[in-house]
Backbone atoms as SQL, in Angstrom:
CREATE TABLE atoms (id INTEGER PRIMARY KEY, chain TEXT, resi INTEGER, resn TEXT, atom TEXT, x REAL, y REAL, z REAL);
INSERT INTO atoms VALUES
  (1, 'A', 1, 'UNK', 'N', 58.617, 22.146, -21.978),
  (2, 'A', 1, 'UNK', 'CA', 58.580, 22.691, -20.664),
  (3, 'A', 1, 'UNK', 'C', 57.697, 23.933, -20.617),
  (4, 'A', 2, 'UNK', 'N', 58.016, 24.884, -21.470),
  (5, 'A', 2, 'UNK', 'CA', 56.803, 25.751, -21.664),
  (6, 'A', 2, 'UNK', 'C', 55.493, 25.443, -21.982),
  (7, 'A', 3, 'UNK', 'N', 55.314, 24.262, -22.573),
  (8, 'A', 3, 'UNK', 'CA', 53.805, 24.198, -23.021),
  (9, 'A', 3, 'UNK', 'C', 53.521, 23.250, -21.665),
  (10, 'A', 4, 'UNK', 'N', 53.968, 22.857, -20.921),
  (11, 'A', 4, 'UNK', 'CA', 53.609, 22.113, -19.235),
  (12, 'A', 4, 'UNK', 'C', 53.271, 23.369, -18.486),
  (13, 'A', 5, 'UNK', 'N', 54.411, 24.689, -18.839),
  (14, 'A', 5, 'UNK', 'CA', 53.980, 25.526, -17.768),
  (15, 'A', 5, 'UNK', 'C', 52.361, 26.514, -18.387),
  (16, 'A', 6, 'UNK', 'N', 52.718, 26.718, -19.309),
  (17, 'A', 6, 'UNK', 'CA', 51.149, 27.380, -20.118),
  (18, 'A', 6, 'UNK', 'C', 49.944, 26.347, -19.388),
  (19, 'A', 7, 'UNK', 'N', 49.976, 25.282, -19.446),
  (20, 'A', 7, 'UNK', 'CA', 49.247, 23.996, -19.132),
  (21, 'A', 7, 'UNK', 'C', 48.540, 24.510, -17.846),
  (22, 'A', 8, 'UNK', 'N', 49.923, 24.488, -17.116),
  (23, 'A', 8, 'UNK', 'CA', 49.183, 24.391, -15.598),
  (24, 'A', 8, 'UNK', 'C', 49.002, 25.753, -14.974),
  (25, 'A', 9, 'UNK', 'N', 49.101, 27.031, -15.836),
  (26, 'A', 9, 'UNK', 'CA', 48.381, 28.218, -15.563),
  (27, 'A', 9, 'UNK', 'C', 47.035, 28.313, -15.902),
  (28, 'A', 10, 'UNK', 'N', 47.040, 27.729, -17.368),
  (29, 'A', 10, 'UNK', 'CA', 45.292, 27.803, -17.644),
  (30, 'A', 10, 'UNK', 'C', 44.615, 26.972, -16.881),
  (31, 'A', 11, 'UNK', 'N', 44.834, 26.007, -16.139),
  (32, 'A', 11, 'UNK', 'CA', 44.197, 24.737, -15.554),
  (33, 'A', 11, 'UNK', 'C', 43.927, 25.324, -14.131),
  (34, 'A', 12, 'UNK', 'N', 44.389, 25.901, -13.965),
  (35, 'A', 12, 'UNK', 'CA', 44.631, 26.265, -12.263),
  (36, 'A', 12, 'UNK', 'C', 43.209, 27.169, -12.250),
  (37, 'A', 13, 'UNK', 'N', 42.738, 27.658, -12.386),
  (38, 'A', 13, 'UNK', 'CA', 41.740, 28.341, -12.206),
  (39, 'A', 13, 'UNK', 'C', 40.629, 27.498, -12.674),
  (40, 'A', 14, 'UNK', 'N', 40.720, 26.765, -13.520),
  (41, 'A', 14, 'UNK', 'CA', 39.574, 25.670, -13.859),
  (42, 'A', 14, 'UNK', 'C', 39.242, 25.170, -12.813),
  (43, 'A', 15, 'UNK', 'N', 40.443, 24.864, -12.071),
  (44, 'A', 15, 'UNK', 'CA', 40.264, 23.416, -10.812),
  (45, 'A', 15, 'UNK', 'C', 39.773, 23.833, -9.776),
  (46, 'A', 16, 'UNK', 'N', 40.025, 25.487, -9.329),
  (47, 'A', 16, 'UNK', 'CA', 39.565, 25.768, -8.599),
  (48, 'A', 16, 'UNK', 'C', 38.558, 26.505, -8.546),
  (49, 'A', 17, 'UNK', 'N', 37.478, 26.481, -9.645),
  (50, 'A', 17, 'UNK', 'CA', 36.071, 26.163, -10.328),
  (51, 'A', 17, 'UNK', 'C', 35.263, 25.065, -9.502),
  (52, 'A', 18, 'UNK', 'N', 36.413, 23.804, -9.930),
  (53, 'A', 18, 'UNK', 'CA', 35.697, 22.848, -9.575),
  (54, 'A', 18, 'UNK', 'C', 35.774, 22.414, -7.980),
  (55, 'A', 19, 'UNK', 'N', 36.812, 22.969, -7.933),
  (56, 'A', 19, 'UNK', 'CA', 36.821, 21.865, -6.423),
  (57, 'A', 19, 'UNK', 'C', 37.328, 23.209, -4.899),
  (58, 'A', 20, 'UNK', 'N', 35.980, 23.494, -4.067),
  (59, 'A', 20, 'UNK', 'CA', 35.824, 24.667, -3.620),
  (60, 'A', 20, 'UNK', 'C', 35.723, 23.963, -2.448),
  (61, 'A', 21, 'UNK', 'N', 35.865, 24.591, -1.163),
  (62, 'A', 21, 'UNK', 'CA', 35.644, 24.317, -0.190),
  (63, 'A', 21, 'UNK', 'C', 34.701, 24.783, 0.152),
  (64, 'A', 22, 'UNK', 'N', 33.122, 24.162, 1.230),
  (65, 'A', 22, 'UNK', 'CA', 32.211, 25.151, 1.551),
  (66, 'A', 22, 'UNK', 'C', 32.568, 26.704, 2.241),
  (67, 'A', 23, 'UNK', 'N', 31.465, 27.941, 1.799),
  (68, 'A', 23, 'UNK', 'CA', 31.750, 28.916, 2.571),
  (69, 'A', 23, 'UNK', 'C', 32.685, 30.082, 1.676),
  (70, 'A', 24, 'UNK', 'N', 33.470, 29.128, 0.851),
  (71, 'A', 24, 'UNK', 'CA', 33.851, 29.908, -0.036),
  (72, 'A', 24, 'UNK', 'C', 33.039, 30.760, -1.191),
  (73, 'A', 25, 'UNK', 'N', 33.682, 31.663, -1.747),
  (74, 'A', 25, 'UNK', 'CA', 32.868, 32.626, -2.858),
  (75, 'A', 25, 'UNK', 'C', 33.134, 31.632, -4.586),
  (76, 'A', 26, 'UNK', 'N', 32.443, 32.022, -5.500),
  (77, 'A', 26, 'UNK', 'CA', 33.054, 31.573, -6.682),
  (78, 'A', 26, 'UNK', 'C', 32.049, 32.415, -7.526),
  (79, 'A', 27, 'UNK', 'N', 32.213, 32.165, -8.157),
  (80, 'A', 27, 'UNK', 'CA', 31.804, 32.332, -9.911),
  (81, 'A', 27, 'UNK', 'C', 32.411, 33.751, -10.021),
  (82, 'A', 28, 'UNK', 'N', 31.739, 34.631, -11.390),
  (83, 'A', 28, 'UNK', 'CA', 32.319, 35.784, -11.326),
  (84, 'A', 28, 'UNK', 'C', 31.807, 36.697, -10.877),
  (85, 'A', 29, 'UNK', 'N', 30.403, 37.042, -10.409),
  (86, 'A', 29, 'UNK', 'CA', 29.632, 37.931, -9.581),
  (87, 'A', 29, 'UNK', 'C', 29.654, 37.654, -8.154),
  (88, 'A', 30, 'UNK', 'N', 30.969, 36.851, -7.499),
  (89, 'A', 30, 'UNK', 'CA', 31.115, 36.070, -5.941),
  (90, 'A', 30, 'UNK', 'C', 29.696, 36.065, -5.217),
  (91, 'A', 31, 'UNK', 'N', 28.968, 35.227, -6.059),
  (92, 'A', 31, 'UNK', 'CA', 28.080, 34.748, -4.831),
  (93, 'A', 31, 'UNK', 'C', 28.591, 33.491, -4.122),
  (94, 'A', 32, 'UNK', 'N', 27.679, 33.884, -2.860),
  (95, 'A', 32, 'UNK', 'CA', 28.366, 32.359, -1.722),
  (96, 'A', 32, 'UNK', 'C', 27.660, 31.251, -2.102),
  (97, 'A', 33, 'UNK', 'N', 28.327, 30.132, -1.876),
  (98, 'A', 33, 'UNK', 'CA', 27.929, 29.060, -1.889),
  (99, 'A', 33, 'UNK', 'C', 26.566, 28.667, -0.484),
  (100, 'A', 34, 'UNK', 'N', 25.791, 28.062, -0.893),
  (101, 'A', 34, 'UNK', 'CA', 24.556, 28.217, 0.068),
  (102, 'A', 34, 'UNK', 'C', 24.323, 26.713, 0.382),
  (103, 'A', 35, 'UNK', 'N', 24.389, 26.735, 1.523),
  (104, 'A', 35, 'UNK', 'CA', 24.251, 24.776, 2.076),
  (105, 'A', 35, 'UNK', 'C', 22.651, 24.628, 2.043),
  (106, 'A', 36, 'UNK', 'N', 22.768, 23.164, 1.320),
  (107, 'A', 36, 'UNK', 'CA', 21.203, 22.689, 1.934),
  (108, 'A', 36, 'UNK', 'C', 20.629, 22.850, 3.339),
  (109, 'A', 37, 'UNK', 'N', 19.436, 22.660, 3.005),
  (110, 'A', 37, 'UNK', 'CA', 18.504, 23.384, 4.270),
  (111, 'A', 37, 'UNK', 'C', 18.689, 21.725, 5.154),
  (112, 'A', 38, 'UNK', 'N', 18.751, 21.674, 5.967),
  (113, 'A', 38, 'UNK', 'CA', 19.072, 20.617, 7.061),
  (114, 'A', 38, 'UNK', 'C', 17.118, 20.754, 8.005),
  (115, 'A', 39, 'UNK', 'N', 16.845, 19.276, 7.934),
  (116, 'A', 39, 'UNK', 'CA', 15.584, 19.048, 8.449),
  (117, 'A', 39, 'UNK', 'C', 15.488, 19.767, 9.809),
  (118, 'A', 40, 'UNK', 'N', 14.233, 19.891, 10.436),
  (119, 'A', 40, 'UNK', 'CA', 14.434, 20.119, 11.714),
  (120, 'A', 40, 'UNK', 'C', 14.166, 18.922, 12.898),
  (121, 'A', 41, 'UNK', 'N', 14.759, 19.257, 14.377),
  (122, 'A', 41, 'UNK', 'CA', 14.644, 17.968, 14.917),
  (123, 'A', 41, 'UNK', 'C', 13.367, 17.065, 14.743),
  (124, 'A', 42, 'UNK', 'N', 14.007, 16.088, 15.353),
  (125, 'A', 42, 'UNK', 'CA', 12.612, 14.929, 15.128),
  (126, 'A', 42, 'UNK', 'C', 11.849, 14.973, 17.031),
  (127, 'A', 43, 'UNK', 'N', 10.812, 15.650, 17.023),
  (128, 'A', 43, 'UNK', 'CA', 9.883, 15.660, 17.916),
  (129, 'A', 43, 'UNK', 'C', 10.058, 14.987, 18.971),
  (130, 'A', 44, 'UNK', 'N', 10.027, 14.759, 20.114),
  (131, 'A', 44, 'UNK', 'CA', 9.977, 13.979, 20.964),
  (132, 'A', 44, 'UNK', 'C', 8.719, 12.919, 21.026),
  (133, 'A', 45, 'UNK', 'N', 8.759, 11.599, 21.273),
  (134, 'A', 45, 'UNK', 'CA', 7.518, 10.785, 21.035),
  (135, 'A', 45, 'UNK', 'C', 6.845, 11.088, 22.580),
  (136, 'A', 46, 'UNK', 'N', 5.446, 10.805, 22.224),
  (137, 'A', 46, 'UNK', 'CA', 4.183, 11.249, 23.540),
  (138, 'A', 46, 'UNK', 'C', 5.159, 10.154, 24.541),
  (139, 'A', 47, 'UNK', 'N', 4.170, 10.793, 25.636),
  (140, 'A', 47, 'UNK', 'CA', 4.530, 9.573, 26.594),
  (141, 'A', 47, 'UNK', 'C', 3.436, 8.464, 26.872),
  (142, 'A', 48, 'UNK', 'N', 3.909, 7.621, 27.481),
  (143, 'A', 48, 'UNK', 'CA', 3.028, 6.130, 27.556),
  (144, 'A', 48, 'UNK', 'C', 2.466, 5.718, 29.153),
  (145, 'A', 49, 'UNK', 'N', 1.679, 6.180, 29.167),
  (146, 'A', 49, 'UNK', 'CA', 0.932, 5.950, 30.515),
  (147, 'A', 49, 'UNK', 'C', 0.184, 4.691, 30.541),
  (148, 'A', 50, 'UNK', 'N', 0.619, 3.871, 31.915),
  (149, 'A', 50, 'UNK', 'CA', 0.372, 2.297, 31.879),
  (150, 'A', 50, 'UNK', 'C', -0.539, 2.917, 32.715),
  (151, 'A', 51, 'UNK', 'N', -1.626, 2.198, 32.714),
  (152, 'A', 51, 'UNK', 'CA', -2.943, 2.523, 33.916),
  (153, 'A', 51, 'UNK', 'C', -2.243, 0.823, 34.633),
  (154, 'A', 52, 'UNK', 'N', -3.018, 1.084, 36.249),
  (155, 'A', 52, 'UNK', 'CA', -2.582, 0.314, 37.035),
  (156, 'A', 52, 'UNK', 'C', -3.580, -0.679, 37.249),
  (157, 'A', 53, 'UNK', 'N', -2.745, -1.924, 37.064),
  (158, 'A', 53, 'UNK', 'CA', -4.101, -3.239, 37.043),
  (159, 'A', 53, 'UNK', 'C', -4.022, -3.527, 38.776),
  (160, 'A', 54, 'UNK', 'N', -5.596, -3.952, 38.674),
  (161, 'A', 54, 'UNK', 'CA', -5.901, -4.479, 40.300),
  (162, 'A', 54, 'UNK', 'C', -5.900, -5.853, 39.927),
  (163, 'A', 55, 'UNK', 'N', -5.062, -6.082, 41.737),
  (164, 'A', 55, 'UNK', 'CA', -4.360, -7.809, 42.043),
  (165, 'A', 55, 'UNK', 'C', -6.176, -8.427, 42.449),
  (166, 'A', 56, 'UNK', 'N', -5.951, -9.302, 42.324),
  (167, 'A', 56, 'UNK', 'CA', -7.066, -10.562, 42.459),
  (168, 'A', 56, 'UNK', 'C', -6.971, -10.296, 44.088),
  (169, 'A', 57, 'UNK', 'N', -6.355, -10.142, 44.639),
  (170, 'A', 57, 'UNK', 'CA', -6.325, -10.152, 46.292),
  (171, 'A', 57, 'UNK', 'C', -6.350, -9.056, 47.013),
  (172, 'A', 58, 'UNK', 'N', -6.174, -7.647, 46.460),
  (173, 'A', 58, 'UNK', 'CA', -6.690, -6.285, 46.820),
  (174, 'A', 58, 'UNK', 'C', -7.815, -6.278, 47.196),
  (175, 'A', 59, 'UNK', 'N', -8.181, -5.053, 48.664),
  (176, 'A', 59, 'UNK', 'CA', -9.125, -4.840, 48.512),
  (177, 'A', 59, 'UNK', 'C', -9.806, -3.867, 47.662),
  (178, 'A', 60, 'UNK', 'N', -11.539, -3.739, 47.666),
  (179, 'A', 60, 'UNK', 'CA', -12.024, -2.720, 46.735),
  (180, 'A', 60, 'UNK', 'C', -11.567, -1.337, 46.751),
  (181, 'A', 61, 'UNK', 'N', -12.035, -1.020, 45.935),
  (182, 'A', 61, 'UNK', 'CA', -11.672, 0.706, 45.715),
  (183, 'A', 61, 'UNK', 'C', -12.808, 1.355, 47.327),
  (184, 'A', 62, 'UNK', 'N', -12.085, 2.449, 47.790),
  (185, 'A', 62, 'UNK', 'CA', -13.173, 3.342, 48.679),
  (186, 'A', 62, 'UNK', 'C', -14.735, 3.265, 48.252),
  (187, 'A', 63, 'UNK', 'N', -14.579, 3.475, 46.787),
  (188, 'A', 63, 'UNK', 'CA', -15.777, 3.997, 46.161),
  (189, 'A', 63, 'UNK', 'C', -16.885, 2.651, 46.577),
  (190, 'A', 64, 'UNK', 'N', -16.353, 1.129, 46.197),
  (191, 'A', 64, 'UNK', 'CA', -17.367, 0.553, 45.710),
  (192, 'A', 64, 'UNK', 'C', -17.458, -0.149, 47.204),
  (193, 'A', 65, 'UNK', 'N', -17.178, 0.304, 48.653),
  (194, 'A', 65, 'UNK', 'CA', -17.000, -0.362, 50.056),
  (195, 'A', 65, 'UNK', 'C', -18.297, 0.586, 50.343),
  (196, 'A', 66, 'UNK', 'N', -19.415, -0.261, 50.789),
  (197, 'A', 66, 'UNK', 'CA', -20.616, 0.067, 51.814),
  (198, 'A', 66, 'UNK', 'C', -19.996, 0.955, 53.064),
  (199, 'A', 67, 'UNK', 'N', -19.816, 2.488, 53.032),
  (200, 'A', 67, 'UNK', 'CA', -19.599, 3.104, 54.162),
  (201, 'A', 67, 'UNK', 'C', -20.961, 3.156, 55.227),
  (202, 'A', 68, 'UNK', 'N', -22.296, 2.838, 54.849),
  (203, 'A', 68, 'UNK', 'CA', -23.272, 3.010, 55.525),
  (204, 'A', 68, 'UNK', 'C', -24.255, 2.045, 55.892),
  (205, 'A', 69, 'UNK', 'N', -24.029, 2.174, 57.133),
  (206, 'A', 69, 'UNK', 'CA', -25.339, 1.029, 57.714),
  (207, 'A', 69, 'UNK', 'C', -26.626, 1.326, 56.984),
  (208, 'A', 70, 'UNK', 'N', -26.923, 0.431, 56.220),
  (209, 'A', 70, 'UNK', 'CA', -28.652, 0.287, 55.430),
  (210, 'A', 70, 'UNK', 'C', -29.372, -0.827, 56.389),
  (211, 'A', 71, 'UNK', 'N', -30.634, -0.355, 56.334),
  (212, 'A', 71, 'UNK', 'CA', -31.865, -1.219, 56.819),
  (213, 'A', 71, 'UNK', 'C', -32.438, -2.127, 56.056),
  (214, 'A', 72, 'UNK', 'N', -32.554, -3.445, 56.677),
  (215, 'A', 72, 'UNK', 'CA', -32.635, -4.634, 55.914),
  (216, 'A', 72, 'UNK', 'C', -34.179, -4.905, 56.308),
  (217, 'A', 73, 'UNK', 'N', -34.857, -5.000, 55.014),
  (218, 'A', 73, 'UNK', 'CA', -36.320, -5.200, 55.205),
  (219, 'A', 73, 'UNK', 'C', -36.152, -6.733, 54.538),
  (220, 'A', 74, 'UNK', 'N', -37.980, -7.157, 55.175),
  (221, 'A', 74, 'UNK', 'CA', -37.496, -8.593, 55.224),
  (222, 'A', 74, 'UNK', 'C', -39.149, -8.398, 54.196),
  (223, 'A', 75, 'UNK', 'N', -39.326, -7.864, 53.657),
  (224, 'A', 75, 'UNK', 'CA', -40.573, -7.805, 52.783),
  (225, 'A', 75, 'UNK', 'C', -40.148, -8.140, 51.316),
  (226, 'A', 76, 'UNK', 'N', -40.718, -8.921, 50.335),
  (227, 'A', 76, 'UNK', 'CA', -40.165, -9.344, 49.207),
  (228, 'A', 76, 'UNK', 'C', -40.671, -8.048, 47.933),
  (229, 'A', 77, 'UNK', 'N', -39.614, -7.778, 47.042),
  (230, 'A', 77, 'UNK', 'CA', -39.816, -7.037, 46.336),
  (231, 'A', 77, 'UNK', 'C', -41.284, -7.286, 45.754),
  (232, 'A', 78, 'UNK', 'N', -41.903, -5.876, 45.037),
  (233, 'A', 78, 'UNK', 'CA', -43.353, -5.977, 44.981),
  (234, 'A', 78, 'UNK', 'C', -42.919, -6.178, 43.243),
  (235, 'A', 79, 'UNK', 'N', -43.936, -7.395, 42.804),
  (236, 'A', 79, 'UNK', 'CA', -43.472, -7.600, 41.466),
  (237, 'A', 79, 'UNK', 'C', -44.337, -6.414, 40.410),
  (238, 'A', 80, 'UNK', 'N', -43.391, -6.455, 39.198),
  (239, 'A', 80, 'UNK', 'CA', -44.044, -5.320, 38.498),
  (240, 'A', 80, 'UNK', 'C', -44.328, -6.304, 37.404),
  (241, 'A', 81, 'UNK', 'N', -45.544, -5.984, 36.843),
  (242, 'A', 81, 'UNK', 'CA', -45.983, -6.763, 35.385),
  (243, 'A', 81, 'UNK', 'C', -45.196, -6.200, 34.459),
  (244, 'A', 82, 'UNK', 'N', -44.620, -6.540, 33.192),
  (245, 'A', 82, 'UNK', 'CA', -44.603, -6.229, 32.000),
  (246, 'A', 82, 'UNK', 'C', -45.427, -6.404, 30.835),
  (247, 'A', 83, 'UNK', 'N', -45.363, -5.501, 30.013),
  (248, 'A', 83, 'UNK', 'CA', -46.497, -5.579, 28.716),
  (249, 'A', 83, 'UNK', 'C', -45.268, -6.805, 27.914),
  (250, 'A', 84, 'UNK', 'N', -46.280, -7.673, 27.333),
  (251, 'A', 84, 'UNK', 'CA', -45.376, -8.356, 26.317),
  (252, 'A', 84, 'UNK', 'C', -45.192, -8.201, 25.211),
  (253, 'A', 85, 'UNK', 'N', -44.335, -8.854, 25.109),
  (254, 'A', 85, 'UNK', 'CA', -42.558, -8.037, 23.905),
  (255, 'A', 85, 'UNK', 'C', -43.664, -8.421, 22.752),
  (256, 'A', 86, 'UNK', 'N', -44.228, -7.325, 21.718),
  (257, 'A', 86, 'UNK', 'CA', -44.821, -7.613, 20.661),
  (258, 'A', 86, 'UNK', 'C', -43.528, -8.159, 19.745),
  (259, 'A', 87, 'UNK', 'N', -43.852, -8.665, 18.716),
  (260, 'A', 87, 'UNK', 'CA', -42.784, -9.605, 17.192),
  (261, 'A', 87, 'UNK', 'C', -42.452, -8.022, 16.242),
  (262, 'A', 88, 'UNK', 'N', -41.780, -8.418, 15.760),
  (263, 'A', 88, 'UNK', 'CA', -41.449, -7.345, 14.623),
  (264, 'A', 88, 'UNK', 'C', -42.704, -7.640, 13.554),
  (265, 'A', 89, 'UNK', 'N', -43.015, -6.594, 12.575),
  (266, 'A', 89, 'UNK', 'CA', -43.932, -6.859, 11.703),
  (267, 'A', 89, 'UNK', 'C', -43.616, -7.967, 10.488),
  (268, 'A', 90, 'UNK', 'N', -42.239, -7.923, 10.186),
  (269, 'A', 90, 'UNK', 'CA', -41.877, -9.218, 9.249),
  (270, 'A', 90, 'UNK', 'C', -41.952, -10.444, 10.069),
  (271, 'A', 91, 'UNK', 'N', -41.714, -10.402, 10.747),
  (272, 'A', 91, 'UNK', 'CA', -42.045, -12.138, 11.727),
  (273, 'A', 91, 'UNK', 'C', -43.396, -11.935, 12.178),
  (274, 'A', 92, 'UNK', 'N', -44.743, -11.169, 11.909),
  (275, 'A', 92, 'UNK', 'CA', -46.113, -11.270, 12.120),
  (276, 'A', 92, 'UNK', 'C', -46.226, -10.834, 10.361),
  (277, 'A', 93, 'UNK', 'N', -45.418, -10.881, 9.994),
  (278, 'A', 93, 'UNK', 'CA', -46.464, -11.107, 8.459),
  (279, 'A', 93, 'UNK', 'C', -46.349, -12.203, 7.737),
  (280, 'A', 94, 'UNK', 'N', -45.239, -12.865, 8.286),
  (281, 'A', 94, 'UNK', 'CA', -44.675, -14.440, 7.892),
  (282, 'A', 94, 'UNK', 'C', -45.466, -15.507, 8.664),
  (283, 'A', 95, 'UNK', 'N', -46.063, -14.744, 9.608),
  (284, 'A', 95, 'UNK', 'CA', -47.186, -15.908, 10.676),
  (285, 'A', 95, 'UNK', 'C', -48.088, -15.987, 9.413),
  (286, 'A', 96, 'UNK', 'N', -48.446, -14.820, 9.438),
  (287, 'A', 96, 'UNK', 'CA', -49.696, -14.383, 8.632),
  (288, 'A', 96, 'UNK', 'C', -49.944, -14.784, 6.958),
  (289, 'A', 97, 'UNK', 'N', -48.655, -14.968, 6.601),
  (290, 'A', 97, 'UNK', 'CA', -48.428, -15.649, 5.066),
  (291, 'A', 97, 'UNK', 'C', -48.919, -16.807, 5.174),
  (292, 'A', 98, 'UNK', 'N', -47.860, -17.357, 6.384),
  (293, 'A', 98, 'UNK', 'CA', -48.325, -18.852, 6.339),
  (294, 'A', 98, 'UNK', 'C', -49.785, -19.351, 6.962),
  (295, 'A', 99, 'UNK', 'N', -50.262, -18.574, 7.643),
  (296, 'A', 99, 'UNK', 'CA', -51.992, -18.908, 7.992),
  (297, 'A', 99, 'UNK', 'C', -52.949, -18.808, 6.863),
  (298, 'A', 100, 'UNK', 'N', -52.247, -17.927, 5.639),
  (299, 'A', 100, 'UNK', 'CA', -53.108, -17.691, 4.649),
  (300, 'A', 100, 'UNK', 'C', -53.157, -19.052, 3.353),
  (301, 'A', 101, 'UNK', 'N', -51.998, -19.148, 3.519),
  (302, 'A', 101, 'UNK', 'CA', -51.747, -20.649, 2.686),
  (303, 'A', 101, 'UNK', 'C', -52.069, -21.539, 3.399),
  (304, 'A', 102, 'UNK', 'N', -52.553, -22.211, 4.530),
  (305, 'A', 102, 'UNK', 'CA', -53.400, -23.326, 5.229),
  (306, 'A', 102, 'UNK', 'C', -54.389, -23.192, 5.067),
  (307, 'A', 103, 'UNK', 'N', -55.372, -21.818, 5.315),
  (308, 'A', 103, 'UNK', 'CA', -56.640, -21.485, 4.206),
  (309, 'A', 103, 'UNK', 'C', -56.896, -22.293, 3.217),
  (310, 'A', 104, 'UNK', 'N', -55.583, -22.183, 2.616),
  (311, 'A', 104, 'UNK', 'CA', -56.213, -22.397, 1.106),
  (312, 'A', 104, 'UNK', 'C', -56.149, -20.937, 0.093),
  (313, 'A', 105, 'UNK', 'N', -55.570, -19.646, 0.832),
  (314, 'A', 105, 'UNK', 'CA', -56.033, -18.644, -0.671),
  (315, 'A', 105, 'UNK', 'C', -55.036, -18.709, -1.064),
  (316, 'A', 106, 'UNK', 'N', -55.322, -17.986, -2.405),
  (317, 'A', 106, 'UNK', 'CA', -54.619, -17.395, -3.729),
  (318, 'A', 106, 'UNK', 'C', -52.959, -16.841, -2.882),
  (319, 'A', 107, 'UNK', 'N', -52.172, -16.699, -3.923),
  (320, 'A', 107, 'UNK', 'CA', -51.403, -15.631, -3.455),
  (321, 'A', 107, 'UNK', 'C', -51.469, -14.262, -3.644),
  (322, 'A', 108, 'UNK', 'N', -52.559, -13.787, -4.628),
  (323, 'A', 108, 'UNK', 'CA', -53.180, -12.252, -4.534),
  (324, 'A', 108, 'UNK', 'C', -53.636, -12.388, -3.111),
  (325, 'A', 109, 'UNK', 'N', -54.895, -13.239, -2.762),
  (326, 'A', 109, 'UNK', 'CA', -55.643, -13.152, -1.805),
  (327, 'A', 109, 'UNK', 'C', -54.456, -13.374, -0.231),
  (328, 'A', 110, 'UNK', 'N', -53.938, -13.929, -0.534),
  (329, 'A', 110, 'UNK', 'CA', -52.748, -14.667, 1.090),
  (330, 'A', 110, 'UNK', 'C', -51.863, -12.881, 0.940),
  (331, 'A', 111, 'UNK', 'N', -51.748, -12.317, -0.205),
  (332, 'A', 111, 'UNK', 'CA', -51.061, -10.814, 0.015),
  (333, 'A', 111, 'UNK', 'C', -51.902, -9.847, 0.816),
  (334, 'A', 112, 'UNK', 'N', -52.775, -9.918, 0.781),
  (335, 'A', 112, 'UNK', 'CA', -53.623, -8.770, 1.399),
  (336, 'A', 112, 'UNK', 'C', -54.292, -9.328, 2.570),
  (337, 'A', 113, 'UNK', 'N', -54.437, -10.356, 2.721),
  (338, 'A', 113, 'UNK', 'CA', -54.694, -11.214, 4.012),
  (339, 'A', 113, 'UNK', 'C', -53.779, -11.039, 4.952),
  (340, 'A', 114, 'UNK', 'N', -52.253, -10.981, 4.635),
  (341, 'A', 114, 'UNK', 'CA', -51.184, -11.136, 5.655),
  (342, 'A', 114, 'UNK', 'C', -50.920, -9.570, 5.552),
  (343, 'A', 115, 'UNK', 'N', -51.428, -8.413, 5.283),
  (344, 'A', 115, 'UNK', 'CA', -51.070, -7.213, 5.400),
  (345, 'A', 115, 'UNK', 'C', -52.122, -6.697, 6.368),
  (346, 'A', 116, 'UNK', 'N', -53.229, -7.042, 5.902),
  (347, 'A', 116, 'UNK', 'CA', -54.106, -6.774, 7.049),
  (348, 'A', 116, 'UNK', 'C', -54.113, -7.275, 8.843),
  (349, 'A', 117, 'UNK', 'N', -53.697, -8.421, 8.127),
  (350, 'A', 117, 'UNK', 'CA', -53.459, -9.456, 9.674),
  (351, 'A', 117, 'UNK', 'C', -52.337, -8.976, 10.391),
  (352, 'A', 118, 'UNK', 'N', -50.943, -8.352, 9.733),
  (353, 'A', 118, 'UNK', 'CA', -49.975, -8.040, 10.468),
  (354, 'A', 118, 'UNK', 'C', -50.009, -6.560, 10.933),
  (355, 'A', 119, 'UNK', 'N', -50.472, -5.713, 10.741),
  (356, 'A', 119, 'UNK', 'CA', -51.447, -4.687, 10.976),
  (357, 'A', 119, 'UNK', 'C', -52.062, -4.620, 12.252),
  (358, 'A', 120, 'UNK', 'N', -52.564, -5.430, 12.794),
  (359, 'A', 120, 'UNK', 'CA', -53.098, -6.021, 13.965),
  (360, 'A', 120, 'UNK', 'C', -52.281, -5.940, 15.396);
C-alpha cells in the first residue's frame, strides 16, 4: 500500500508533463505553450463577367445604323491599276534552275545562271 502510494506521487507530476491542456504554462522556466500559426483566409475568387450575346433577330447596335442621308452617285468606281505581285526569289530561282537545265548547262554553270537570272 505504501509502495502504490509512493507510486502515484512520483507519477503525478510526470502525467501532468505529459498531458496539458492548451494555454497552460509547463516546464520549469513556465514558458507558455504557443499554438500553431493558423493560415490566413482564402481570398475571395474574381468575379465572372458574361458579356451579352446578340439574338439573330435584334436589331443593330446605334453604332452600325446609317443615321445619315448619303448621296447616291450613279458613276462607276474609277478603277485603280495594280503593280503585279512579283514571286519570292526562291520560286524565281527555281524557274531559273530549271531554265538552266533545258539549256543544257553544267551545274557550276545552271548555279550562276539562276543567280543572275533571279536577280532580275
Amino acid at each position: 500500500m505504501a509502495a502504490a502510494l509512493v507510486l502515484l506521487i512520483c507519477l503525478g507530476p510526470a502525467a501532468a508533463q505529459i498531458f496539458q491542456t492548451p494555454g497552460t504554462f509547463q516546464g520549469p522556466g513556465n514558458s507558455p505553450v504557443i499554438p500553431y500559426p493558423t493560415a490566413p483566409p482564402r481570398p475571395a475568387p474574381p468575379p465572372v463577367y458574361v458579356p451579352q450575346v446578340p439574338q439573330m433577330n435584334s436589331p443593330p447596335s446605334f453604332q452600325l445604323q446609317n443615321t445619315k442621308p448619303s448621296l447616291v452617285e450613279s458613276d462607276p468606281p474609277q478603277t485603280s491599276l495594280k503593280p503585279q505581285h512579283r514571286k519570292s526569289y526562291g520560286q524565281r530561282f527555281t524557274r531559273c534552275l530549271n531554265e538552266g537545265a533545258a539549256m543544257g548547262l553544267t551545274p557550276n554553270e545552271r548555279n550562276s545562271y539562276a543567280r543572275s537570272c533571279a536577280q532580275q
